[in-house]
N, C-alpha and C positions, 0 to 999 in steps of 0.2 A: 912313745914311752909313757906308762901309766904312772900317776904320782905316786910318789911313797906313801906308805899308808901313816906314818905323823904330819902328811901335810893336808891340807884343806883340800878339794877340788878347787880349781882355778874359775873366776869368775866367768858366767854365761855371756855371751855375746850379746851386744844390743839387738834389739830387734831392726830388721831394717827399713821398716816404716810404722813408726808411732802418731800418732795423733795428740797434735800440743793441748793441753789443757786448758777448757775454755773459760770466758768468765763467770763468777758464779751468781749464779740464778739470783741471789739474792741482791746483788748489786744492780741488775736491771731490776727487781721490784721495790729498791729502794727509788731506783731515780724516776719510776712510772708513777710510785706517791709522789715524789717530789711535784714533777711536772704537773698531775692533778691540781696538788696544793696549790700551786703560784697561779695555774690558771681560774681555781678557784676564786682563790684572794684577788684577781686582778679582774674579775666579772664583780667580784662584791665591794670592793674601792671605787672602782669607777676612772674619773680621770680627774684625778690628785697626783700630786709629784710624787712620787716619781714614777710614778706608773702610767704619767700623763705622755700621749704622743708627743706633744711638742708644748712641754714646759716653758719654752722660753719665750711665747709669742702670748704668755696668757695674761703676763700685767709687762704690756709695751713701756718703754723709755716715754715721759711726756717731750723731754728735751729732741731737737730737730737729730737726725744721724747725715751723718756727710757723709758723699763717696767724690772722688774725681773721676775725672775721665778727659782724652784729648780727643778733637773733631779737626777738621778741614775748615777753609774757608766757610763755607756753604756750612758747617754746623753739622755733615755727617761723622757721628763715634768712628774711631779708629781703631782698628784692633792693635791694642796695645800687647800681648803677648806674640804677634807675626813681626809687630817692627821692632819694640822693645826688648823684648825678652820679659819682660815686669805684666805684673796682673795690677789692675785696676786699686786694688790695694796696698800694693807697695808702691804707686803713685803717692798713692796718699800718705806713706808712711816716710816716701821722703821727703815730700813739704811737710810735713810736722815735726819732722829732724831736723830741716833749716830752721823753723819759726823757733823751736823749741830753743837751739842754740843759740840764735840771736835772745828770746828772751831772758836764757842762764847772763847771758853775757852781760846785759839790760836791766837785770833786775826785775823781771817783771814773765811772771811764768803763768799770769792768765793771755791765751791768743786772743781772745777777743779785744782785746786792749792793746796789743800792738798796734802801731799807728798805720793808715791804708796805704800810705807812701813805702815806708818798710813791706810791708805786708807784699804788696804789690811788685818791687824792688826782687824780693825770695822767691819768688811765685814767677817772676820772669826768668830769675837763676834755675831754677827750677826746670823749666820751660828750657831752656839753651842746652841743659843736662841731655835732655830729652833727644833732641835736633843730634848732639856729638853724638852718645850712645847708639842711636839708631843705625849713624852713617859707620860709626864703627864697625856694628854686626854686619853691613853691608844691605839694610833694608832701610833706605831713608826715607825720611817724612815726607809728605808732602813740602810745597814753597811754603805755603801758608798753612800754621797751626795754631790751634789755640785750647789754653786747659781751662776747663770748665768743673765747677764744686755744683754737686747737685746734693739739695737738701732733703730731705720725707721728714714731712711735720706730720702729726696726729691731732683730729681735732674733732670737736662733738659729729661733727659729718662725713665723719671718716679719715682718708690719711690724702695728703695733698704732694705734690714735688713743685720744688723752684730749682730755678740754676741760675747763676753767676757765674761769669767770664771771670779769671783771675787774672790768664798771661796771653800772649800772642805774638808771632813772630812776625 
């Protein structure tokens, strides 16, 4: 049936395959300066921050940095995230969560000043965490364990490591 003639013709059908509209030209020649630009600037900076690889290795801590770690008898490392579950630093973030709380407690919130008897005392609680934890997951320690603090000093002849036994079972 043809429309009346007071009515419009009825809209055309879409076509049935359009092609979406892409992005425009000019936003890829904005970002192609872009990229230019920064790789310009970062040939002509150099290596200053932030453009530096690795910013945070270029004026080292003078102070010593600690890490733990638990070994066997014998002194060989233990992989603590197969028996533990914990990474080498959340060792360490739980004996600074015992020390720390004993020092709130104590009045006294520098660790190097807690006394070696205390010290020694957390670091062995510590250590027995360790032994339950393990046997819990069902991957226990060894009979004999022992946590060891390893230090990296910096010094005019480069950088050094020591270790100290804390605790041991």
């Amino acid at each position: 049936m043809p429309p009346a003639p007071d009515q419009p013709p009825p809209p055309a059908a879409p076509a049935a395959h359009s092609a979406a509209p892409g992005p425009p030209r000019r936003r890829y020649l904005w970002l192609g300066l872009f990229m230019a630009a920064a790789i310009l600037a970062s040939l002509k900076i150099g290596e200053h921050y932030p453009f530096s690889n690795f910013p945070m290795y270029g004026n080292p801590n003078p102070q010593p940095v600690d890490y733990y770690f638990l070994t066997d008898a014998s002194g060989n490392p233990l992989p603590s995230v197969d028996l533990l579950g914990d990474t080498a630093p959340k060792i360490k973030k739980r004996l600074n969560t015992e020390l720390n709380a004993w020092g709130d407690a104590n009045n006294m919130r520098v660790k190097s000043k807690i006394p070696a008897d205390v010290r020694n005392r957390i670091a062995q609680g510590v250590l027995d965490s360790f032994v339950v934890q393990s046997r819990q997951r069902g991957t226990p320690l060894p009979a004999k364990v022992q946590l060891w603090r390893g230090e990296i000093h910096t010094g005019d002849d480069g950088y050094h490591e020591t270790f100290m036994k804390e605790a041991e079972n």
